[in-house]
N, C-alpha and C positions, 0 to 999 in steps of 0.2 A: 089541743084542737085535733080533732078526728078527721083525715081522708076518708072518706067516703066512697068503693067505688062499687059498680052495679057487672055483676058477673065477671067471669074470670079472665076474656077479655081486655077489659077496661084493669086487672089487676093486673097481667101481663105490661102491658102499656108502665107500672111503676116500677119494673124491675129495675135495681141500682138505685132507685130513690131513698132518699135521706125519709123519714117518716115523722122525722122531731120528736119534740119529748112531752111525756107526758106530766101529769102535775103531779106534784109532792105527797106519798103520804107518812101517816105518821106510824112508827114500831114501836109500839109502845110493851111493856109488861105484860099485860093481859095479851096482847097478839100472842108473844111468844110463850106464854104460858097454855094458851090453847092448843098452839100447835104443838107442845107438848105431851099435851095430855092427849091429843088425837094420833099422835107416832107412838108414843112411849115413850121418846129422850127425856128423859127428867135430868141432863146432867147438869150439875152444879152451875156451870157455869151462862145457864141459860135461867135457869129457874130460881138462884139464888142467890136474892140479892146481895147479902150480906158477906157470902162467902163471895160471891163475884166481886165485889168492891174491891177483897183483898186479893183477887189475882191478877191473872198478866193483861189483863185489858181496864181494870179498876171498875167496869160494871157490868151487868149482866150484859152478853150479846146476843143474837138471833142465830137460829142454825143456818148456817148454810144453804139447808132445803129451803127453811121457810121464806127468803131473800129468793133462791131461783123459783117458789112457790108463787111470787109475789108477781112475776114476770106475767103471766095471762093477762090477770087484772088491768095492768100498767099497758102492755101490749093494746088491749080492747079501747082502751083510748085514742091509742095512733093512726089505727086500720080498722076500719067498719066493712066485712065484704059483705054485700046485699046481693040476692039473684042467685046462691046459693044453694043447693039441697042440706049439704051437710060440711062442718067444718070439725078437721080432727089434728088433736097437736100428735104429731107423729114421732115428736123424740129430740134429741140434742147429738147436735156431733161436738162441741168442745161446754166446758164451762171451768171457769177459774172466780176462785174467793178472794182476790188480791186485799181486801180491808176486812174485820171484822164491822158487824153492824151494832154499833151498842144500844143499849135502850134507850130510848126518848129521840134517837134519831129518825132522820127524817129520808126517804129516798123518792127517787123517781128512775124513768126508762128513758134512754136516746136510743132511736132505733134506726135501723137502714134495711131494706127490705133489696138487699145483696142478691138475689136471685129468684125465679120462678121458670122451672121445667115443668114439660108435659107428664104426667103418669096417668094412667087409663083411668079413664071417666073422671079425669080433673085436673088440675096441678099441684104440684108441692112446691112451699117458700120456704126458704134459707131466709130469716134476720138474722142479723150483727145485734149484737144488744147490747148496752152496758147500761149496770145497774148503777146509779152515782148516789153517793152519801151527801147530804148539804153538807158542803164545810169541809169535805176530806179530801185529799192529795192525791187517791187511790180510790178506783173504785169497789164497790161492795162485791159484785160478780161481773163475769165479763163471759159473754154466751154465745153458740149460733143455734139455733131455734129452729125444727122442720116443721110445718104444718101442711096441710091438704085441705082442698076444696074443690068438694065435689061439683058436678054441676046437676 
């Protein structure tokens, strides 16, 4: 379920809030196979079933990227800002891979919307994010997240 808030204001107002998580999606083959073909990584281990079966995770996994790629999407669900000019993801100060993501798994976003300062002609947010595996012990990525919005 999506927060909702109307200008930056009213986003100020949620700093430190929890944002909840969004719903599940699925990583399938084709996901990682496209984003391969759109980077370049064709490594085995992402594009190959057969040989991935036989390595250290028993089937193919998702890169990395494509997992902290997945984050916007996942994000868009939590925080809708309205009232707006412009919204821009401005970058990352940490991110960690603590699980791989194998194929056929499933993820989602818990997010906490950890800060929001002034920067000229809008704000910038800090989220906390962790990416969660259904069913895993460990999460997939574990990130803080800067964006801006303008007013």
């Amino acid at each position: 379920m999506s927060i909702t808030v109307n200008g930056i204001d009213e986003l100020k107002k949620l700093a430190g809030s929890d944002l909840g998580t969004s719903e599940w999606i699925d990583v399938t083959q084709e996901r990682i196979n496209t984003f391969a073909d759109a980077t370049g990584d064709h490594q085995w281990i992402h594009v190959d079933p057969e040989k991935a079966a036989e390595g250290p995770f028993g089937a193919p996994i998702a890169h990395g990227y494509l997992t902290l790629s997945l984050f916007i999407p996942l994000f868009t669900e939590l925080l809708d800002v309205q009232g707006v000019t412009t919204k821009v993801n401005y970058g990352l100060n940490k991110v960690r891979f603590p699980s791989p993501v194998k194929v056929g798994s499933r993820i989602r976003l818990v997010g906490k919307l950890a800060e929001v300062e002034d920067v000229p002609g809008g704000v910038q947010i800090t989220v906390d994010g962790t990416i969660e595996v259904e069913g895993g012990a460990k999460p997939a990525a574990v990130l803080q997240s800067l964006s801006r919005f303008y007013a």
